[in-house]
SELUM-362266 format. One record per residue: residue number from 1; residue in three letters; y, z, x of N, C-alpha, C in turn. Coordinates in steps of 0.05 Angstrom, whole numbers. Each point is the difference from the previous one (the first is absolute). Layout:
N
> NUM,ala,Y,Z,X,Y,Z,X,Y,Z,X .
...
***
This chain:
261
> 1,unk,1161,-263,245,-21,15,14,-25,-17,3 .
> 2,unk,-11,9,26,-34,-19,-2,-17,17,-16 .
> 3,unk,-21,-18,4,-23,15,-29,-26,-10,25 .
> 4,unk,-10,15,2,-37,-4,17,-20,4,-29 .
> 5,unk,-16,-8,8,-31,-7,-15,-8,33,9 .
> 6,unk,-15,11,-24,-15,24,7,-25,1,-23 .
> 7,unk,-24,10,17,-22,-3,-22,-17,-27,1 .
> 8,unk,-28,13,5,-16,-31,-4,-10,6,-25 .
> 9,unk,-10,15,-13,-25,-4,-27,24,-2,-18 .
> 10,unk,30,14,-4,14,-3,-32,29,-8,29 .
> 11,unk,6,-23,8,22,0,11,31,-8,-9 .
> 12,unk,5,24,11,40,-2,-11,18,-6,32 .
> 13,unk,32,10,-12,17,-10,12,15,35,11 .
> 14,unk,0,4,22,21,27,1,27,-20,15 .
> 15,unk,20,13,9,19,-3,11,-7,4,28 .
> 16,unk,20,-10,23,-15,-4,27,9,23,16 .
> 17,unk,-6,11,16,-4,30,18,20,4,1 .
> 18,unk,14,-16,15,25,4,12,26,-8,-14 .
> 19,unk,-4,-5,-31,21,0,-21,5,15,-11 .
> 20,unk,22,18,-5,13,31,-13,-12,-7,-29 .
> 21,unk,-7,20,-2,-10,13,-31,19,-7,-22 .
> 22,unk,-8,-17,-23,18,-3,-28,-33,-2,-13 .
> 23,unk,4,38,-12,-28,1,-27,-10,-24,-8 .
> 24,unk,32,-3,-18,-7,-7,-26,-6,-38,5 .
> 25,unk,13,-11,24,-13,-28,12,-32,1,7 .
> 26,unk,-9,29,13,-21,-7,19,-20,-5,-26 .
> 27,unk,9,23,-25,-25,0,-22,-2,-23,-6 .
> 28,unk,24,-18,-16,-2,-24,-1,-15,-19,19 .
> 29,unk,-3,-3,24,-16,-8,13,-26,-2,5 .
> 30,unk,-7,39,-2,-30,15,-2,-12,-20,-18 .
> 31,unk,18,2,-30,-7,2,-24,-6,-39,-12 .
> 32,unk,22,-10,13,1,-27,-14,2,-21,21 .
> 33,unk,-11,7,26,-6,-25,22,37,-9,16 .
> 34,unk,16,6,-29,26,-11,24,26,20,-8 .
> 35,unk,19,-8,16,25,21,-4,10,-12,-17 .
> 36,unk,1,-24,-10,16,-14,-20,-11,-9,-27 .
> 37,unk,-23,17,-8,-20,-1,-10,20,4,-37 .
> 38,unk,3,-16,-15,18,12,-26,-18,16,-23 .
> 39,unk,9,17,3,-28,32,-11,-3,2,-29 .
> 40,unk,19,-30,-13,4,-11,-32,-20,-16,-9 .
> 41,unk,-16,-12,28,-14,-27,0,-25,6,-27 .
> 42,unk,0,-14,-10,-21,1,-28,-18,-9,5 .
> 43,unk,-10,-24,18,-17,-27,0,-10,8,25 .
> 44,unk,-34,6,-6,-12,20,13,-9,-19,28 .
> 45,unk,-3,-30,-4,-5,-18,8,23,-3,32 .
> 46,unk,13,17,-10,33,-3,30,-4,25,17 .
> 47,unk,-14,13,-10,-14,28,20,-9,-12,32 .
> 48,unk,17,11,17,-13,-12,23,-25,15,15 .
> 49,unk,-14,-18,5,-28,7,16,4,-1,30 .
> 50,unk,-2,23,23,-11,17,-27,18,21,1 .
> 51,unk,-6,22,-14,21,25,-11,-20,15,-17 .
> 52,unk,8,26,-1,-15,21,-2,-2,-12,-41 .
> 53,unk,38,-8,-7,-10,-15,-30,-12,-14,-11 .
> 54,unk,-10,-29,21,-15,-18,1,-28,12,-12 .
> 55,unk,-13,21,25,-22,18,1,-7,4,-38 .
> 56,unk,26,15,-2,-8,21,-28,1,-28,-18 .
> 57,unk,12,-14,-6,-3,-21,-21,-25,-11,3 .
> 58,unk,-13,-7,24,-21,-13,9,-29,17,-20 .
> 59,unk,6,27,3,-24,17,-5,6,-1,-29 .
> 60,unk,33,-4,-7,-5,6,-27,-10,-19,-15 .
> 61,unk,0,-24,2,-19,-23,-17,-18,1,6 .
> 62,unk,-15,12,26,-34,-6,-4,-2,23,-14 .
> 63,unk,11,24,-10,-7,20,-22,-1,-8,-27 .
> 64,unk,34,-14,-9,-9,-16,-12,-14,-25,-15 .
> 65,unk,-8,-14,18,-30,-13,-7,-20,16,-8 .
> 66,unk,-8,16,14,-11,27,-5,-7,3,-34 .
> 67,unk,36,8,1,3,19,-32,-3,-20,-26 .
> 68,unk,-4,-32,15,11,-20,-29,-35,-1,-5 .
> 69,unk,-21,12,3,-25,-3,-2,-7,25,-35 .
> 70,unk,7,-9,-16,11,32,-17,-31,7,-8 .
> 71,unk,-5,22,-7,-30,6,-17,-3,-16,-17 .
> 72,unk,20,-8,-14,-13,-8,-30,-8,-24,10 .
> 73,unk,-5,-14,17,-9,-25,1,-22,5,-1 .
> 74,unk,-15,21,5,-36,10,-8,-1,7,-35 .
> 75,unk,-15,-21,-5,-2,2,-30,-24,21,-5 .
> 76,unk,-22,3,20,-19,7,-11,-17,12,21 .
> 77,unk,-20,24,9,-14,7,6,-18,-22,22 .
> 78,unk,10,-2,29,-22,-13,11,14,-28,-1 .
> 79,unk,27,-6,-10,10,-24,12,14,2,30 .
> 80,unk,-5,-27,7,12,-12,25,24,-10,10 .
> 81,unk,21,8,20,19,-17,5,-16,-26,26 .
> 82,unk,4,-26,-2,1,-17,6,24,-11,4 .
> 83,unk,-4,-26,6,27,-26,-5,-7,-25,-10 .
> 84,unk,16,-14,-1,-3,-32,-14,7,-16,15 .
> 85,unk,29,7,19,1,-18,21,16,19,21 .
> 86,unk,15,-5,24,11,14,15,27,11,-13 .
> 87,unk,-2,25,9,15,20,-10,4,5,-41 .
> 88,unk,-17,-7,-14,-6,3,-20,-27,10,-17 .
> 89,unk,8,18,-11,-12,25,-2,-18,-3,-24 .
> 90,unk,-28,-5,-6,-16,-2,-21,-23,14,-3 .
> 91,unk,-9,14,-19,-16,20,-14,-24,-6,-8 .
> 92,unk,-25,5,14,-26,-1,-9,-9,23,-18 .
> 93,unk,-7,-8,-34,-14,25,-12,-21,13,9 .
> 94,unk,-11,14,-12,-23,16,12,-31,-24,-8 .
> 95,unk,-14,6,15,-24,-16,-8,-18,12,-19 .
> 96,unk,-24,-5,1,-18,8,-23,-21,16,23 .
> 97,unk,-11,29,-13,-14,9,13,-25,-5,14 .
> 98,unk,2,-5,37,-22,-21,9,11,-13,17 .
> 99,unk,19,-14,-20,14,-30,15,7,14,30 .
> 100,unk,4,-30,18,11,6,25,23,-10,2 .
> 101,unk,11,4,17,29,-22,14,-7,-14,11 .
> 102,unk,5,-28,-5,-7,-22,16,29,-23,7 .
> 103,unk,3,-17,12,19,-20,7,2,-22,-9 .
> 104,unk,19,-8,-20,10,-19,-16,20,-9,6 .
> 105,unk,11,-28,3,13,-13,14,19,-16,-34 .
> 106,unk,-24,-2,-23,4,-8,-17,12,6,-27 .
> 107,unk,-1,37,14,17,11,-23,32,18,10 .
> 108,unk,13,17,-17,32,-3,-2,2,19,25 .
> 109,unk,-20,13,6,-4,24,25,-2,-5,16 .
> 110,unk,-26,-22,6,-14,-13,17,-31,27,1 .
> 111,unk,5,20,-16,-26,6,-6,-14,6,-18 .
> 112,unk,-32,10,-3,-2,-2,-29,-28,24,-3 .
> 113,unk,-5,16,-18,-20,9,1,-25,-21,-11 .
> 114,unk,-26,23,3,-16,-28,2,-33,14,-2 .
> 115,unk,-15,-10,-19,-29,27,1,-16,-15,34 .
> 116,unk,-7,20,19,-17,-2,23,-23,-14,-11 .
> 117,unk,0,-21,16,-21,-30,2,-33,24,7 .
> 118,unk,-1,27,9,-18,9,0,-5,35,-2 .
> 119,unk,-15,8,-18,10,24,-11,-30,18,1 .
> 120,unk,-1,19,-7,-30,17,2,-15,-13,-15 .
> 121,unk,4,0,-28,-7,-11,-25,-14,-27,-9 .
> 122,unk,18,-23,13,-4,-30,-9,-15,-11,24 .
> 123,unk,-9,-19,-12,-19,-12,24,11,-20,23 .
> 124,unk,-12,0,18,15,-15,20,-25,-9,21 .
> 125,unk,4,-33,13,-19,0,22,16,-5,22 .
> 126,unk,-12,15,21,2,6,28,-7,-34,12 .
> 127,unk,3,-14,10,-5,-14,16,14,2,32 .
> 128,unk,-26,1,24,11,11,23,24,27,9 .
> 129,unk,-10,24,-14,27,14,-7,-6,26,11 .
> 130,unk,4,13,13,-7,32,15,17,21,-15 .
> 131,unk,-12,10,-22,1,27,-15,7,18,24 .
> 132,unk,25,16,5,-14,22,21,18,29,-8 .
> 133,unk,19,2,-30,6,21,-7,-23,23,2 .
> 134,unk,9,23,7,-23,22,7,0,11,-31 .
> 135,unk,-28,13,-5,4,27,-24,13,-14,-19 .
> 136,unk,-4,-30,-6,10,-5,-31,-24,-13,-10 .
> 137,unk,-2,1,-31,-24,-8,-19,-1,-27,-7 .
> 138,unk,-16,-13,-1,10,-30,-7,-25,-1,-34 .
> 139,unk,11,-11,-16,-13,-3,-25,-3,-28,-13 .
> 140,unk,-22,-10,-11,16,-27,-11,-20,-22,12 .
> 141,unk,0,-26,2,-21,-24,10,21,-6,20 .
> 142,unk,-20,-8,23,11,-11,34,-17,-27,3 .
> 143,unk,17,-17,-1,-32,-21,6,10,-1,26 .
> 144,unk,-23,-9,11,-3,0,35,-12,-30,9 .
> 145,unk,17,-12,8,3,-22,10,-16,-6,32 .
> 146,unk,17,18,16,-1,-2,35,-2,32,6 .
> 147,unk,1,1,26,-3,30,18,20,21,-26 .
> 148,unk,-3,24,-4,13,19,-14,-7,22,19 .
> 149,unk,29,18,3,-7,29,18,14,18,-30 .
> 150,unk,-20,19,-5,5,15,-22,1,28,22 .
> 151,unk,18,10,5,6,36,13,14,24,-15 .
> 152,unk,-31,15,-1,16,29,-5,1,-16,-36 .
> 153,unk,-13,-21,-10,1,1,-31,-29,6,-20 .
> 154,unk,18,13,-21,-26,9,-19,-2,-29,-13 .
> 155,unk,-17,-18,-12,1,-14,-23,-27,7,-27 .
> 156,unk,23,1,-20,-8,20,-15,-14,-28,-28 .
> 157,unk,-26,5,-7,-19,-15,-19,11,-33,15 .
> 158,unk,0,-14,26,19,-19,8,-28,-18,-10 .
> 159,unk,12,-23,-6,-6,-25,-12,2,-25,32 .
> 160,unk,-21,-6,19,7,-11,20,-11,-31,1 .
> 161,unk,10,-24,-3,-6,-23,-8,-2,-15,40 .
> 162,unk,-25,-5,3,-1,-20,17,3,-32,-8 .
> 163,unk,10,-4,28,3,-27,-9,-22,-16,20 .
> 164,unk,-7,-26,-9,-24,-13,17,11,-16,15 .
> 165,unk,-20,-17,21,4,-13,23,-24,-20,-8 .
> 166,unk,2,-21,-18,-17,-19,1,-10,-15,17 .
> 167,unk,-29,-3,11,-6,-17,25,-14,-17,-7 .
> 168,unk,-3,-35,7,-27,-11,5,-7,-14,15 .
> 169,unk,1,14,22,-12,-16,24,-5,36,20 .
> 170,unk,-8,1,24,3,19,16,21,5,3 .
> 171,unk,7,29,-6,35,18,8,-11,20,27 .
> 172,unk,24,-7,15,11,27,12,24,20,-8 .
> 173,unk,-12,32,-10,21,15,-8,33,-8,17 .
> 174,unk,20,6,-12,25,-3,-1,11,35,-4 .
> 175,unk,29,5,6,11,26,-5,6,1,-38 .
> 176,unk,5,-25,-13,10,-5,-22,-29,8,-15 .
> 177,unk,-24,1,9,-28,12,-18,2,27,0 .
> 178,unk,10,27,10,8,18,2,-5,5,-29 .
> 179,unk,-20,22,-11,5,10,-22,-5,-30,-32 .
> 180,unk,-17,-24,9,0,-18,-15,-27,-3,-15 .
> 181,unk,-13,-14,-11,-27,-14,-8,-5,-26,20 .
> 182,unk,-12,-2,22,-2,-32,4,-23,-19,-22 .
> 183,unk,4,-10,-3,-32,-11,-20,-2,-19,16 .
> 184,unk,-15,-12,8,-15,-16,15,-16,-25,-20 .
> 185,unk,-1,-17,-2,-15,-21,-24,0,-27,19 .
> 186,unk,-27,6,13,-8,-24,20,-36,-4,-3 .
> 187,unk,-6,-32,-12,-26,-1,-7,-22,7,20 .
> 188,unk,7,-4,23,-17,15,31,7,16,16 .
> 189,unk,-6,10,25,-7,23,10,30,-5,8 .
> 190,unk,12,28,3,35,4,16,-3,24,4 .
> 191,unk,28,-5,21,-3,25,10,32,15,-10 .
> 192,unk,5,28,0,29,10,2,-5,16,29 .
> 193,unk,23,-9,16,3,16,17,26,22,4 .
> 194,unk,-11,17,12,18,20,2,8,2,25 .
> 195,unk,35,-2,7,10,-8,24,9,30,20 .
> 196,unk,8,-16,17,8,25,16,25,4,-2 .
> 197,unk,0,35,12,24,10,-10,21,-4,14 .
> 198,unk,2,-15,26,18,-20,13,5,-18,-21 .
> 199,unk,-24,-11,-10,16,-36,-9,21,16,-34 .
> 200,unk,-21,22,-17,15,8,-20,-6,33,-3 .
> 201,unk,19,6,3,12,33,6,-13,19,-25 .
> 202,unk,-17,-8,-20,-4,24,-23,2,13,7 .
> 203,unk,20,29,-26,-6,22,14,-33,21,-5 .
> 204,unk,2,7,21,-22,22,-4,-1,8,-31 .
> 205,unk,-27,-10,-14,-7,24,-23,9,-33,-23 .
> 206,unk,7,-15,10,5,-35,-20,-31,9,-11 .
> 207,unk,0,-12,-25,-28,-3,-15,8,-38,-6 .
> 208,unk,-20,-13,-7,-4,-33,-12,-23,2,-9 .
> 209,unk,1,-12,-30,-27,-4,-16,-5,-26,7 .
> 210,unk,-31,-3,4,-7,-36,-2,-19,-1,-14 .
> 211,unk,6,-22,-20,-17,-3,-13,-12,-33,-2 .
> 212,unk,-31,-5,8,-2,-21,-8,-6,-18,-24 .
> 213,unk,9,-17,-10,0,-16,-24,-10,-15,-10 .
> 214,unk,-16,-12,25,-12,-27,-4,-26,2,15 .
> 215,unk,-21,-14,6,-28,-6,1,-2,8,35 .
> 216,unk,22,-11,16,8,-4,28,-7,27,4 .
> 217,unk,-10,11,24,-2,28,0,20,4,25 .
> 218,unk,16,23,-4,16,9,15,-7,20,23 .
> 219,unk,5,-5,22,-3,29,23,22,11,11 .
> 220,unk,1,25,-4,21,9,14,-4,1,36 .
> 221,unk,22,-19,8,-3,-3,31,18,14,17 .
> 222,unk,-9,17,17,30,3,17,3,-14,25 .
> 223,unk,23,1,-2,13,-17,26,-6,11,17 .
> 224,unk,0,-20,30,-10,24,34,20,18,-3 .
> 225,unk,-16,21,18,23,25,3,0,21,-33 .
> 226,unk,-7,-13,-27,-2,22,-22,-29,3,3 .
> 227,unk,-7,26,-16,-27,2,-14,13,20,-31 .
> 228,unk,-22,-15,-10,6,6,-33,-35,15,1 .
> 229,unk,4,25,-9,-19,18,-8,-17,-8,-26 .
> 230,unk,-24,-3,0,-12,-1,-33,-33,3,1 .
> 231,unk,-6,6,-25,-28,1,-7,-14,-14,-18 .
> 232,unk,-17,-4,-7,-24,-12,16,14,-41,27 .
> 233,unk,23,-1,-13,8,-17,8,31,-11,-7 .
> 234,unk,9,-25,11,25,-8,-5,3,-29,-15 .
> 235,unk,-24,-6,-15,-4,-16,-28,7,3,-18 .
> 236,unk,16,-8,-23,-3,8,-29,-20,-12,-20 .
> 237,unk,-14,11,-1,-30,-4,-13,-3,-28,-13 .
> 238,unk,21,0,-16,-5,-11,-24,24,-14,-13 .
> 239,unk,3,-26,-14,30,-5,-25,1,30,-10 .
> 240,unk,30,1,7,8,21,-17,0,27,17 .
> 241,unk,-16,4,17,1,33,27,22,-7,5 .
> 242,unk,10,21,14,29,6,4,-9,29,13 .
> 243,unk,23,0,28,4,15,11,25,6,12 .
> 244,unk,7,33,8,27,12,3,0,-5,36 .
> 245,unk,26,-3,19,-4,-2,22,19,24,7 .
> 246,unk,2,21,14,16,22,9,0,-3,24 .
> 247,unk,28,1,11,7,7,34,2,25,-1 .
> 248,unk,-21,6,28,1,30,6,12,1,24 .
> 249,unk,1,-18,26,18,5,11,8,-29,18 .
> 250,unk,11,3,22,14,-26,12,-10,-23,-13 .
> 251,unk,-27,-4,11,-8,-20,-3,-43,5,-13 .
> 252,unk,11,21,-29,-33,14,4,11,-1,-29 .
> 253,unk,-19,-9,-17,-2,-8,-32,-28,8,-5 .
> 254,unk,-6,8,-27,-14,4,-15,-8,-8,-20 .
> 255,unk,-28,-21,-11,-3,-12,-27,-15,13,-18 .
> 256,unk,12,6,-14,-25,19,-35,10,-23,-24 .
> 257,unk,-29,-3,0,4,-10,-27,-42,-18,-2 .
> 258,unk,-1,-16,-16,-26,-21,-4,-4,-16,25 .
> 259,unk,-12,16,11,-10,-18,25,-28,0,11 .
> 260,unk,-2,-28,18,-30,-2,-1,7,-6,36 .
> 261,unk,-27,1,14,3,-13,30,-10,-16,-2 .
***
């Protein structure tokens, strides 16, 4: 008898239209891909593909793969199945409360727990780094290097370390003074200028302390196109005056601090 192909997603074998009915051949067929199929065969590997038996043997080892995964291989509360290499099956314990999961290339998993490089608690500095979790508390010392966007944070008794910008000769502000000390230590007259917000972008509300150090007296200058707000003037009096510079907007700053005109 002929046999036609029937079925695309699980395909078997029926007998052909126009061949008289024998059951118990066609099942063999349905069932095992051919009419001469020996229904003793042991060696799952001789199953012809495809056939509805092929199918079921097929599903039944990816079940069992499945089932060879047993519980007890979890020793403990919060352990991990992993691997060690392909198709071999290896067990991460649980970590220590805190720790993270991180990627290890060097251990039997290839991973490893691990305490977070930054936590509420321990101290940590930000360099160039935009905070922008909403509604969380930050506690602890931040030193502040460069630009910082702090949003939506409380900082609670915070410990805030500037860092300085030593000058001796005439400076023009930079984006990296953001939040700095410039000290200035030049034996005669200089100037700091404050640039425009084309050449350096501060944002709105940047504060810079300047302080002068040395005998040189310093003026705060702005560049064409800024004006820097101040009273009685934009001098620092004296070795040692020091004044705060605030952007209020584009290109519109404000100086408070020891000043003379």
């Amino acid at each position: 008898m002929a046999a036609e192909n029937i079925g695309t997603l699980v395909p078997t074998k029926i007998p052909g239209y126009s061949d008289a009915a024998d059951i118990q051949a066609a099942l063999r067929l349905y069932h095992y891909g051919s009419y001469t199929f020996d229904t003793a065969e042991s060696n799952t590997a001789n199953l012809v593909n495809p056939s509805i038996a092929y199918t079921i043997n097929n599903i039944q080892s990816q079940i069992d793969d499945i089932d060879g995964i047993s519980p007890n291989v979890y020793t403990a509360k919060g352990s991990l199945l992993s691997a060690s290499s392909a198709s071999t099956v290896a067990l991460l314990s649980v970590g220590a409360n805190g720790s993270v999961l991180t990627a290890n290339s060097g251990t039997a998993t290839g991973l490893e727990w691990a305490a977070p490089s930054i936590t509420a608690s321990n101290s940590a500095t930000f360099t160039n780094k935009t905070i922008s979790y909403a509604d969380n508390t930050l506690t602890g010392v931040v030193g502040i290097s460069a630009v910082q966007t702090l949003t939506f944070k409380t900082l609670t008794a915070p410990i805030i370390n500037l860092s300085t910008s030593p000058q001796t000769a005439s400076y023009s502000l930079v984006l990296s003074d953001a939040s700095r000390i410039v000290e200035v230590s030049v034996g005669s007259a200089n100037t700091v200028t404050v640039p425009t917000n084309a050449s350096h972008a501060f944002p709105i509300g940047t504060q810079i302390l300047v302080i002068q150090t040395n005998t040189g007296q310093t003026t705060l200058t702005p560049a064409s196109g800024v004006t820097v707000n101040a009273t009685p003037g934009l001098k620092l009096r004296a070795q040692w005056s020091s004044a705060v510079l605030i952007k209020r907007g584009v290109d519109t700053w404000v100086a408070l601090g020891d000043l003379v005109a």
